[in-house]
BAKOLTOR-770971 format. One line per 10 residues: number of its first residue (from 0); their letters; for each residue y, x, z of N, C-alpha, C. Coordinates in nm, 4 decimals, m for minus. Each point is the difference from the previous one (the first is absolute). Layout:
% BAKOLTOR-770971
NUM = a = Y,X,Z,Y,X,Z,Y,X,Z  ... .
***
This chain:
% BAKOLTOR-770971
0 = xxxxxxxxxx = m0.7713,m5.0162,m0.4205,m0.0159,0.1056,0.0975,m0.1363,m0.0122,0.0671  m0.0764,0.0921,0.0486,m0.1386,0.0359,0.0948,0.0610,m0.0089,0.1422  m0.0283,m0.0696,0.0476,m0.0207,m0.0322,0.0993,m0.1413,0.0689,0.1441  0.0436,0.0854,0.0923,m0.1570,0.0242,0.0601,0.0725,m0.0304,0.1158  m0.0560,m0.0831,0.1254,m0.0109,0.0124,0.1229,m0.1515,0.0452,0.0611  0.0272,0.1131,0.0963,m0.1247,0.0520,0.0632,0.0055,0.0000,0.1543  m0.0780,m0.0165,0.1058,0.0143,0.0521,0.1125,m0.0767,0.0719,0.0213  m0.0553,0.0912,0.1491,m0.0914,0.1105,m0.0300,m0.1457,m0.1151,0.0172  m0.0020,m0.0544,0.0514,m0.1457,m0.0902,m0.0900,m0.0454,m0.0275,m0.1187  0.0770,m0.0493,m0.0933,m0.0385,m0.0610,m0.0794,0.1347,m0.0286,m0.1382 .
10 = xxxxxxxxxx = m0.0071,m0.0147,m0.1195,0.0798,m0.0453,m0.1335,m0.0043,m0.1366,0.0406  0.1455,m0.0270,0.0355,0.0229,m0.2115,0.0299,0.0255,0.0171,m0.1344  0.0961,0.0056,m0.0952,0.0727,m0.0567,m0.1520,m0.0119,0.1102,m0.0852  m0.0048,m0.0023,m0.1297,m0.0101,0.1034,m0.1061,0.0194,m0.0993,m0.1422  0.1428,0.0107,m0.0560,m0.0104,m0.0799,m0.0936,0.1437,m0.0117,m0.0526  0.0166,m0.0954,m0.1245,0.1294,0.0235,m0.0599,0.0905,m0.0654,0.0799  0.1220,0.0129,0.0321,0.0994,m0.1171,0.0534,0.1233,0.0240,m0.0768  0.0594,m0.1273,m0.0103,0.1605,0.0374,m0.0850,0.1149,0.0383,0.1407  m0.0871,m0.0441,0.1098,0.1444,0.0500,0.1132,m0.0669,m0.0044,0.1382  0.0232,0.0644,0.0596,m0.0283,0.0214,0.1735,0.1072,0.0196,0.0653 .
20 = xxxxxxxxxx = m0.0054,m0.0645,0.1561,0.1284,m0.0264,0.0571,m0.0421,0.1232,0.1073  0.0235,0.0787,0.1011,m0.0088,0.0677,0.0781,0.0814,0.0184,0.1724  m0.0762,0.0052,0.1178,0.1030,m0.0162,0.1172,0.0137,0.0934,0.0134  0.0852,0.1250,m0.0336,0.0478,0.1192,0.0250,0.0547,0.0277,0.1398  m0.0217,0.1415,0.0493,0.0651,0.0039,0.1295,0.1065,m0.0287,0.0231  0.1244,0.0514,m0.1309,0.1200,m0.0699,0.0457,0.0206,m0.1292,m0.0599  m0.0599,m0.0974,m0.0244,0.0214,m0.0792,m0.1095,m0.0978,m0.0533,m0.1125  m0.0111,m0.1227,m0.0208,m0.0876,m0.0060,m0.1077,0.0529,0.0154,m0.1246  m0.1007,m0.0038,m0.0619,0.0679,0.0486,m0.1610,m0.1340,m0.0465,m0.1460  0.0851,m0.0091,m0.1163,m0.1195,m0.0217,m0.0750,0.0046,0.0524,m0.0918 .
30 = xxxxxxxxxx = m0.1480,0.0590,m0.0576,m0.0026,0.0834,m0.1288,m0.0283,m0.0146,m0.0896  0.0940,m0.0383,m0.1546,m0.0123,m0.0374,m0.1159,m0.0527,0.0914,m0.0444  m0.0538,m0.0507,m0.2097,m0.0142,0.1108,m0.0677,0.0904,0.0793,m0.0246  m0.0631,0.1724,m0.0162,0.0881,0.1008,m0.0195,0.0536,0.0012,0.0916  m0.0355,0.0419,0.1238,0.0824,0.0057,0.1155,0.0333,0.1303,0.0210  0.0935,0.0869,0.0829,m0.0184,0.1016,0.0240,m0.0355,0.0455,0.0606  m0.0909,0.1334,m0.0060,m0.0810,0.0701,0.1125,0.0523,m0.0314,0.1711  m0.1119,m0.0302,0.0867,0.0702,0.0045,0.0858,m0.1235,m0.0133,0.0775  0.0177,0.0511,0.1401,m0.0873,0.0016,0.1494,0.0423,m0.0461,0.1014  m0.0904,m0.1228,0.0660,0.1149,m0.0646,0.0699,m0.1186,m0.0495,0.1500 .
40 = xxxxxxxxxx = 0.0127,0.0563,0.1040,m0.0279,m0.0760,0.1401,m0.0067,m0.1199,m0.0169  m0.0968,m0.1056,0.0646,m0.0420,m0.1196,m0.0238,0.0241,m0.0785,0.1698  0.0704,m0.0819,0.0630,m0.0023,0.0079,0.0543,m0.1299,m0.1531,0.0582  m0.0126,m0.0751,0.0840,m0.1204,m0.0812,m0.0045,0.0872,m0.1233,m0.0463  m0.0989,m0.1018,m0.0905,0.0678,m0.1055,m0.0862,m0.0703,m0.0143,m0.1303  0.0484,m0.1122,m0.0306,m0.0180,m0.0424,m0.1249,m0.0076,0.1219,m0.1356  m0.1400,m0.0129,m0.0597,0.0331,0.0557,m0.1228,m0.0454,m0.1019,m0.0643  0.0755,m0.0230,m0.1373,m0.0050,m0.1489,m0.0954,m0.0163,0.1089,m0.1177  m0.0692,m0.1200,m0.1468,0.0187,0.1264,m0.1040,m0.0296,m0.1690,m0.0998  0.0030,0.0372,m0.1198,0.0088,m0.1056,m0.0736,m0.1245,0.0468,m0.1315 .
50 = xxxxxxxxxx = m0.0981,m0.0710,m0.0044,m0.0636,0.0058,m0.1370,m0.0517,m0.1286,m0.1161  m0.0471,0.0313,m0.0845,m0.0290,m0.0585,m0.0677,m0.0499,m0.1707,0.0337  m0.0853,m0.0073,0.0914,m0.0346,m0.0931,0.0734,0.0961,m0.0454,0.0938  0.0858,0.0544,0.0718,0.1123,m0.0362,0.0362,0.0595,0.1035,0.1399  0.0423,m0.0919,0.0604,0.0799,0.0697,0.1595,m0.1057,0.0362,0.1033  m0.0289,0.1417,0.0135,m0.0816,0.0211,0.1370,0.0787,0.0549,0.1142  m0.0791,m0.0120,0.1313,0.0960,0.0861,0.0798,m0.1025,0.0214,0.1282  0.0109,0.1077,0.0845,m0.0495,0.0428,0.1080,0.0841,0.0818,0.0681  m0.0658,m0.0203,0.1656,0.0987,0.0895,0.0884,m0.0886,0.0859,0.0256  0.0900,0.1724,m0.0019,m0.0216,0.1041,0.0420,0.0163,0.0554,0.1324 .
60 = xxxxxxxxxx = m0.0118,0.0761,0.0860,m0.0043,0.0637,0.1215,0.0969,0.1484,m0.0228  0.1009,0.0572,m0.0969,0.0393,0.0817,m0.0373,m0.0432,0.0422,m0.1150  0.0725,0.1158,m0.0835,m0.0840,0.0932,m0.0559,0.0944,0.0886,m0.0837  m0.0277,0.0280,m0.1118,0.0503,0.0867,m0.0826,0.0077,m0.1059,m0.1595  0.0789,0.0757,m0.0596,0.0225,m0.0901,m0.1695,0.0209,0.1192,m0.0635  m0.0314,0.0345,m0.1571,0.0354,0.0990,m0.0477,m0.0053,m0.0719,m0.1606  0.1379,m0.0063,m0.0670,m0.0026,m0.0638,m0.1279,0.0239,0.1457,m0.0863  m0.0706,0.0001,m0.1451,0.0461,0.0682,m0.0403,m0.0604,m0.0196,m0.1840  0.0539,m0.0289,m0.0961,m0.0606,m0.0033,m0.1309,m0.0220,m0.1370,0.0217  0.0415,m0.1026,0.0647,m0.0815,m0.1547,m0.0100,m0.1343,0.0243,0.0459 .
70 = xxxxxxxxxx = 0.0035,0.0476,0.1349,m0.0938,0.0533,0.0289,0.0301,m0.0656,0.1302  m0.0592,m0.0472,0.0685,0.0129,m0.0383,0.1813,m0.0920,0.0362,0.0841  m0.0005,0.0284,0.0958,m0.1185,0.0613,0.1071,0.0562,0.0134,0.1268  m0.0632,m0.1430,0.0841,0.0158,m0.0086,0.1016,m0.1348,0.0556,0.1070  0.0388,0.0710,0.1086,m0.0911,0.0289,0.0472,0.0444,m0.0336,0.1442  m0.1060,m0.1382,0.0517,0.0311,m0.0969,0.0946,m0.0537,0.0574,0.1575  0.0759,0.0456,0.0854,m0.0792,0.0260,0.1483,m0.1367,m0.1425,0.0111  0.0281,m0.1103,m0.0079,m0.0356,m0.0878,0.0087,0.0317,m0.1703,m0.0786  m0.0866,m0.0861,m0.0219,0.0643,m0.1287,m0.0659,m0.0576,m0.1205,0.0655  0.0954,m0.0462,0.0661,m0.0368,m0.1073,0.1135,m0.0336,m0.1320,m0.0825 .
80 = x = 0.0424,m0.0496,m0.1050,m0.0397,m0.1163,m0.0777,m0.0205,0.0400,m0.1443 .
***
């Protein structure tokens, strides 16, 4: 899966991952391959994602998630670490 996190500054991540974990407003949640479409409120927290090189993770300030085709696109108010 593609992986993008953006905030309105700047592209933090752009790259393959086999899995990302997400702090959803109601709940966290995580998105495998072939996931199904979905749009989801971000609430502030941990986003983790897993690649080749291994386990990354940073905290967000809110935002938006939009999966769709193995496709991910987070678009971050802010990323505190």
């Amino acid at each position: 899966m593609q992986l993008e996190i953006v905030t309105p500054d700047k592209k933090v991540f752009q790259g393959e991952v086999s899995e990302a974990s997400f702090p959803g407003a109601n709940g966290a949640f995580q998105v495998l391959n072939n996931h199904a479409p979905i749009v989801s409120a971000l609430a502030k927290g941990v986003v983790s994602y897993t690649t080749k090189e291994g386990h990354e993770s940073l905290v967000i300030d809110g935002g938006v998630v939009e999966v769709k085709e193995n496709t991910i696109v987070v678009l971050a108010e802010k990323v505190l670490s």
